[in-house]
Backbone as JSON, one array per atom type, in Angstrom:
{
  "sequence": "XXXXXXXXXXXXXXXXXXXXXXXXXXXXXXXXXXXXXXXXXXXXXXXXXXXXXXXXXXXXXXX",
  "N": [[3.47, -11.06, -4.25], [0.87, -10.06, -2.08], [0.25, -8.04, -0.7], [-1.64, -7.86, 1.52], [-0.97, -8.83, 4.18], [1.23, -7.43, 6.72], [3.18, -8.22, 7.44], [4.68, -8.53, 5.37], [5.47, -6.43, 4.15], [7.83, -3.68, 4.59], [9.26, -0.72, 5.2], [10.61, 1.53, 2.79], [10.57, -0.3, 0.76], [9.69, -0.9, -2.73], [6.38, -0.66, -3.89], [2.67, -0.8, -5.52], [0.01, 0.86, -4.99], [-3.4, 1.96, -4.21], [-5.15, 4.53, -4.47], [-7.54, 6.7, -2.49], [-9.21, 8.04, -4.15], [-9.05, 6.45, -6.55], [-10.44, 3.97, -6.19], [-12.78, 2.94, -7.19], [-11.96, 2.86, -10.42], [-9.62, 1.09, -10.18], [-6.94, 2.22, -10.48], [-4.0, 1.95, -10.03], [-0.81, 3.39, -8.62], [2.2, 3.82, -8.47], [5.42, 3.24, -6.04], [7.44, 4.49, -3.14], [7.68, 3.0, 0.23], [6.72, 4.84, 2.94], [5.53, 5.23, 5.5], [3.8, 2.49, 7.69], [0.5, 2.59, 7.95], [-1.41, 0.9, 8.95], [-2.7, -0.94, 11.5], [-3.29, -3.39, 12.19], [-2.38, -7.13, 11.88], [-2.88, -8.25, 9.31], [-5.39, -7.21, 6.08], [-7.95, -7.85, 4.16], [-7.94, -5.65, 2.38], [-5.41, -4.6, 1.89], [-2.57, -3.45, 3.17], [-2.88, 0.06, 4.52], [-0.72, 2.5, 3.23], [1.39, 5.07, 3.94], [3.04, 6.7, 1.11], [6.56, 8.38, 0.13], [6.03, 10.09, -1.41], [4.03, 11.15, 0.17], [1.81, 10.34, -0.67], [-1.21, 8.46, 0.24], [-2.3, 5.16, 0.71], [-3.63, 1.81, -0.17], [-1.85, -0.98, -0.24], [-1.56, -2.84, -2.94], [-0.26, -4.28, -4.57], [3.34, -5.7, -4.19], [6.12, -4.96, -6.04]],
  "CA": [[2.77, -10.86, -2.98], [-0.29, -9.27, -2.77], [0.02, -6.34, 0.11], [-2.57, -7.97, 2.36], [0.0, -9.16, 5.14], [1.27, -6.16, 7.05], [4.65, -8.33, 7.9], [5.4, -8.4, 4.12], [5.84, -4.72, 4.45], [9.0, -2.62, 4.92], [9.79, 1.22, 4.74], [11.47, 1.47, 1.44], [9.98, -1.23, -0.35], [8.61, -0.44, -3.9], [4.71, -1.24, -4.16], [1.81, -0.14, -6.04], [-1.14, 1.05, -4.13], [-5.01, 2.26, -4.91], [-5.82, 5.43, -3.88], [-8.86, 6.44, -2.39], [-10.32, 8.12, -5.33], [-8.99, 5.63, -7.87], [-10.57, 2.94, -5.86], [-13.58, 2.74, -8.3], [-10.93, 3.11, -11.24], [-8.44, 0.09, -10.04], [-6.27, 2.43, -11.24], [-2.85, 1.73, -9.3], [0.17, 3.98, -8.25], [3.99, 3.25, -7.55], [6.13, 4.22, -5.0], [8.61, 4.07, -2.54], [6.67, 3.26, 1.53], [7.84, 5.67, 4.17], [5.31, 4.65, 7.07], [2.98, 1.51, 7.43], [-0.63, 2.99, 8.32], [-2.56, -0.31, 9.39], [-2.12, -1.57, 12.62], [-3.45, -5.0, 12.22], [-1.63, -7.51, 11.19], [-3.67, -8.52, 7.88], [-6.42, -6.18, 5.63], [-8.1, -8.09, 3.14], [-8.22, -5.49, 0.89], [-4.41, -4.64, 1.31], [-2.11, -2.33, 4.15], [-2.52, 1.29, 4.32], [0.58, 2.76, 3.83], [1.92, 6.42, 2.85], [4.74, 6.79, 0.17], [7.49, 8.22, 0.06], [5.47, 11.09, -2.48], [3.58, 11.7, 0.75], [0.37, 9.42, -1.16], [-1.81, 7.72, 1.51], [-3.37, 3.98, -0.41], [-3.57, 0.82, 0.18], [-1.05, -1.86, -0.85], [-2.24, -4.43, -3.82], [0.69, -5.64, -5.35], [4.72, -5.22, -3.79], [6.94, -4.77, -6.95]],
  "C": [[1.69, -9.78, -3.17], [-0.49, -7.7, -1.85], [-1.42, -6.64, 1.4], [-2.05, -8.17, 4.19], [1.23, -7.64, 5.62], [3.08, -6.85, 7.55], [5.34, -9.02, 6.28], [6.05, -6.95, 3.71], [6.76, -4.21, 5.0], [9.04, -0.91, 4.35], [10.58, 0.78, 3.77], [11.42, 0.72, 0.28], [8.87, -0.22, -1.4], [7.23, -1.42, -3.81], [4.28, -0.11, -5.39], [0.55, -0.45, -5.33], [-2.4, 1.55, -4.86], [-5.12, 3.26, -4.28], [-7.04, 5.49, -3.57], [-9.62, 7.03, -3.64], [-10.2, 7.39, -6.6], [-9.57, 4.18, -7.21], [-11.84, 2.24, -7.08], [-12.85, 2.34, -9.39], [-10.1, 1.4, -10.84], [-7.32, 0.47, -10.41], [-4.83, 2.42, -9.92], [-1.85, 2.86, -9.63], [1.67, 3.59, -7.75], [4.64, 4.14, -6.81], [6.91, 3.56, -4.14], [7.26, 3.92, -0.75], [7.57, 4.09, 2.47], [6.75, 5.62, 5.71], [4.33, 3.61, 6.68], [1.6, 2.11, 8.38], [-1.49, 2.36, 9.3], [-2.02, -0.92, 10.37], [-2.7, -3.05, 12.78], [-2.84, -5.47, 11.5], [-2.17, -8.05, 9.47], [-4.96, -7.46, 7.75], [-6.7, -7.11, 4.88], [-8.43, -6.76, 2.09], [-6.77, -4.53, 0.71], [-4.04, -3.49, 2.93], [-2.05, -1.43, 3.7], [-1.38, 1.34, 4.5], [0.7, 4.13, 3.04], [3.58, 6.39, 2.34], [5.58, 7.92, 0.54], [7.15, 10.27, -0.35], [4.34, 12.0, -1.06], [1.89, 11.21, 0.51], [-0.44, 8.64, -0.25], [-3.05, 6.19, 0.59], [-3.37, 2.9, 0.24], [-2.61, -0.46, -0.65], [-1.78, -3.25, -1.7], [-1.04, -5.0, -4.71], [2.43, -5.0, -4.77], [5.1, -5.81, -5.05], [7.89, -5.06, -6.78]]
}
């Protein structure tokens, strides 16, 4: 799944997200979610969500 769908999303689910300054980069992050950011139900370019670590990204791939 790709993290674009905001009702694929649970608190506690492992993802890997994009930060904002690794957005250039593509460079991805893992983690645990502890709130869902995005209040619409779809993003194409993935749901904000903050981890767990306290990280604030956007969801591109659930693990």
């Amino acid at each position: 799944m790709d993290g674009t769908k905001r009702k694929d999303i649970r608190s506690g689910m492992s993802v890997a997200i994009v930060l904002k300054q690794d957005q250039d980069s593509g460079r991805l992050t893992d983690g645990i979610v502890r709130d869902i950011l995005t209040n619409s139900a779809t993003h194409p370019h993935g749901i904000k969500v903050r981890l767990m670590s306290g990280e604030v990204g956007r969801v591109k791939e659930i693990v």
